[in-house]
N, C-alpha and C positions, 0 to 999 in steps of 0.2 A: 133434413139431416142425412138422411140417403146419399143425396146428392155431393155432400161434403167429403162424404167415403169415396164416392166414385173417381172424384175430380182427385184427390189425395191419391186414389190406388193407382189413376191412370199416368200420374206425373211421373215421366223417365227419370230413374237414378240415375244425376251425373257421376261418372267416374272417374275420380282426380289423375293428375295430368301424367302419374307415374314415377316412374326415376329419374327420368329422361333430363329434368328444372336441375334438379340435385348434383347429378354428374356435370351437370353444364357450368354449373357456378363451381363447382371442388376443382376441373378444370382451369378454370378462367379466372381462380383466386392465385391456383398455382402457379398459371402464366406470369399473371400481374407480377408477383411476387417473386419470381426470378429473373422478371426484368429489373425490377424497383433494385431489388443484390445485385444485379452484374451493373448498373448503371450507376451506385454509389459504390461499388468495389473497384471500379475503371476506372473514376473520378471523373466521371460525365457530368456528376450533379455533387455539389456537398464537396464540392474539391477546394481546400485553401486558393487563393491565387497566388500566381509566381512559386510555387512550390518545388519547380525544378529548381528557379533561381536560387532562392534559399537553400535548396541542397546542394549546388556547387557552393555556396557562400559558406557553408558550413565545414565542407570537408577541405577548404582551404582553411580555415580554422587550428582544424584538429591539429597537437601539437605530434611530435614525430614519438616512436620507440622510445627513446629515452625519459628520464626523471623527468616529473613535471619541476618548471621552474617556480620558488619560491614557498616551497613546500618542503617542510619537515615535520619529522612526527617525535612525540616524546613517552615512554615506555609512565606510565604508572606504575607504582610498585604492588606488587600482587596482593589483595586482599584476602582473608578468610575472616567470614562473617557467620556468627551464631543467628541461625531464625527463630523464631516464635521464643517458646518459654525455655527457660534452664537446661530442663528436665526433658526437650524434646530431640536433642540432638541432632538438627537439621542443620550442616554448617553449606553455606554460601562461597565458592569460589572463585574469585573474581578477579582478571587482568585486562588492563586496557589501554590505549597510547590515543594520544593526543594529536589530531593533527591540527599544527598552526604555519601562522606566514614562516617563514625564514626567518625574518630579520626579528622576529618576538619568541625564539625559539630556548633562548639563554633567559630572558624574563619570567616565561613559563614554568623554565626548571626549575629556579629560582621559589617558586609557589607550589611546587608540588606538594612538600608537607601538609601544606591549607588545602590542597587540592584531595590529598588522601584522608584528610581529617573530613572533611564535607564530604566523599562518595561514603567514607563507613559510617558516616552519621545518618546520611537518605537510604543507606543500606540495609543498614539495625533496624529501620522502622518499615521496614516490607513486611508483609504478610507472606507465608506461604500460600494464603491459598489464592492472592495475587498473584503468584507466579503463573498458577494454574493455567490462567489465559493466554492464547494462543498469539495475542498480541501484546502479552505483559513486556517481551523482551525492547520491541520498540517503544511501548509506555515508557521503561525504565531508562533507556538510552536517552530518551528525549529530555525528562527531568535533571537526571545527569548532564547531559549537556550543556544543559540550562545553568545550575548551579554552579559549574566550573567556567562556564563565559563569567556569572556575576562572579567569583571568586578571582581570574586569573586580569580581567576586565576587558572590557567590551570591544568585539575585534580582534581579538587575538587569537583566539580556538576556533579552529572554523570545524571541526568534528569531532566527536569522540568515538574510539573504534571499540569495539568490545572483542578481545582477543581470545577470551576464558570466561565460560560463565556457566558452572558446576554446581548443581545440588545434589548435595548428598548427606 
């Protein structure tokens, strides 16, 4: 047993390798890594092809300063909508215009009644505290949109704008 002391007391403590590994690699991570960004930021790697192409093809495209062609828009008549209960006084302010083809622009107008009957009917049944979300405004615009393409029919509305949209 003596012996197991001696052999254990005599064995040199290794001393680990230090900082020296550590800095080497937090170096050589950060290297990598602002190669790996300048190499997909330069579009050395990860670059579409022909993507000059495509951007002269594009901006010969692009229509000039003036009106786009085929485009009209049609004003909705402004709505004021009561929220929640009776008794809560939250009323909903709302205006919005229509963008359609040109040539459906007279057929549109034509529908607005049904058009205004159906946004204060999906209007009346919001919750305030739907509103609450920071992405309610695009939630609503989209259901809306939706209901005025099935109302006006299919193809004709290519957007709905929302010009006004107050609670108070």
């Amino acid at each position: 047993m003596a012996e197991a002391k001696t052999t254990a007391e005599e064995a040199p403590v290794k001393k680990k390798g230090g900082k020296l590994g550590l800095i080497l690699g937090v170096v050589l991570a950060l290297v990598l890594g602002g190669g790996g960004f300048y190499a997909v930021h330069s579009g050395l790697i990860l670059a579409p092809a022909h993507e000059g192409e495509e951007a002269a093809a594009e901006e010969e495209d692009l229509p000039s300063a003036g009106p786009l062609p085929g485009v009209a828009f049609v004003p909705v008549d402004p709505l004021v909508v009561n929220l929640g209960s009776a008794g809560s006084g939250k009323h909903l302010r709302f205006r919005a215009q229509l963008e359609v083809k040109a040539e459906h622009a007279a057929d549109v107008t034509l529908m607005l009644p049904r058009v205004t009957d159906v946004l204060n009917g999906y209007l009346r049944a919001v919750k305030i505290e739907d509103l609450a979300d920071p992405l309610a405004l695009q939630r609503l615009r989209a259901q809306m949109l939706r209901r005025v393409q099935v109302v006006t029919g299919e193809g004709r509305v290519r957007d709905l704008l929302i010009m006004e949209f107050v609670l108070s």
